[in-house]
VEXTI-80596 format. One line per 2 residues: their letters; for each residue x, y, z of C-alpha. Coordinates in Angstrom, 2 decimals. Layout:
! VEXTI-80596
A> X:Y:Z; ...
! end
This chain:
! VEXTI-80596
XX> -96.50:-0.13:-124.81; -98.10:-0.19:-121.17
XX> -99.57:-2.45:-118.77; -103.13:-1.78:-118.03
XX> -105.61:-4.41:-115.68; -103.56:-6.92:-117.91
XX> -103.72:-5.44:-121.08; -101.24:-4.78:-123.16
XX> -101.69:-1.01:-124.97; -99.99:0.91:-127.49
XX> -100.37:4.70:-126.56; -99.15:8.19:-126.89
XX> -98.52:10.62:-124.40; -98.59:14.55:-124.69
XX> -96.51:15.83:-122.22; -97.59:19.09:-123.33
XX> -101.37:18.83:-123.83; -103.93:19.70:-121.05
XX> -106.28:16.93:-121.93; -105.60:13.56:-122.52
XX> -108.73:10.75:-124.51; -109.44:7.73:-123.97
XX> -110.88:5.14:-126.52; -114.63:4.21:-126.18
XX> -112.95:0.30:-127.02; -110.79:0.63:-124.00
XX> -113.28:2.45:-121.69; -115.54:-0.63:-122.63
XX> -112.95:-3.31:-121.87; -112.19:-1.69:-118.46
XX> -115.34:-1.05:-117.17; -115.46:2.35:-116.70
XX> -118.69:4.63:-115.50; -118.31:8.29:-117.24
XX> -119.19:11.55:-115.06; -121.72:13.43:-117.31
XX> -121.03:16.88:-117.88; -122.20:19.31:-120.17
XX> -120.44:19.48:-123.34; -117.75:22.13:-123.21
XX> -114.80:20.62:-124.34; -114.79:20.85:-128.36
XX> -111.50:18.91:-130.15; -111.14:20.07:-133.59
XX> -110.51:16.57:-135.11; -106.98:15.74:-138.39
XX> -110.07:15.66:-140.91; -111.32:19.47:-139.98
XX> -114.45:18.05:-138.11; -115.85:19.16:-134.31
XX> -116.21:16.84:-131.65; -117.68:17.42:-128.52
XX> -116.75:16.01:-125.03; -119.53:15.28:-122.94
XX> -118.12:12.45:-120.21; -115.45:12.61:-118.20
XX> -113.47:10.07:-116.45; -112.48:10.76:-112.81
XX> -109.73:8.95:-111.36; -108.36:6.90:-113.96
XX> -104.40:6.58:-112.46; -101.63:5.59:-114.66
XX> -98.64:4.30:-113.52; -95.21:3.83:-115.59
! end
């Protein structure tokens, strides 16, 4: 669990990945503004579909 603006999370870290996701739920709850960007990222998804990435969020700091 972690601490975030007073929430309370459940999350999982990839020490090894190169991206990490955030949920559109917690992106809503927190307020944040997305960086447009064209869609270059593509995440192959546990039930074989595509999704592209096409927002980014600068800046978001975690702290442990």
């Amino acid at each position: 669990m972690l601490s975030l603006s007073k929430l309370i999370l459940d999350i999982l870290f990839d020490s090894g990945a190169m991206h990490s996701f955030i949920s559109i739920k917690l992106v809503e709850m927190l307020g944040l503004v997305p960086t447009p960007r064209p869609p270059l990222l593509s995440v192959a998804l546990p039930d074989e579909k595509t999704m592209r990435c096409d927002e980014l969020y600068k800046d978001c700091h975690i702290q442990m």
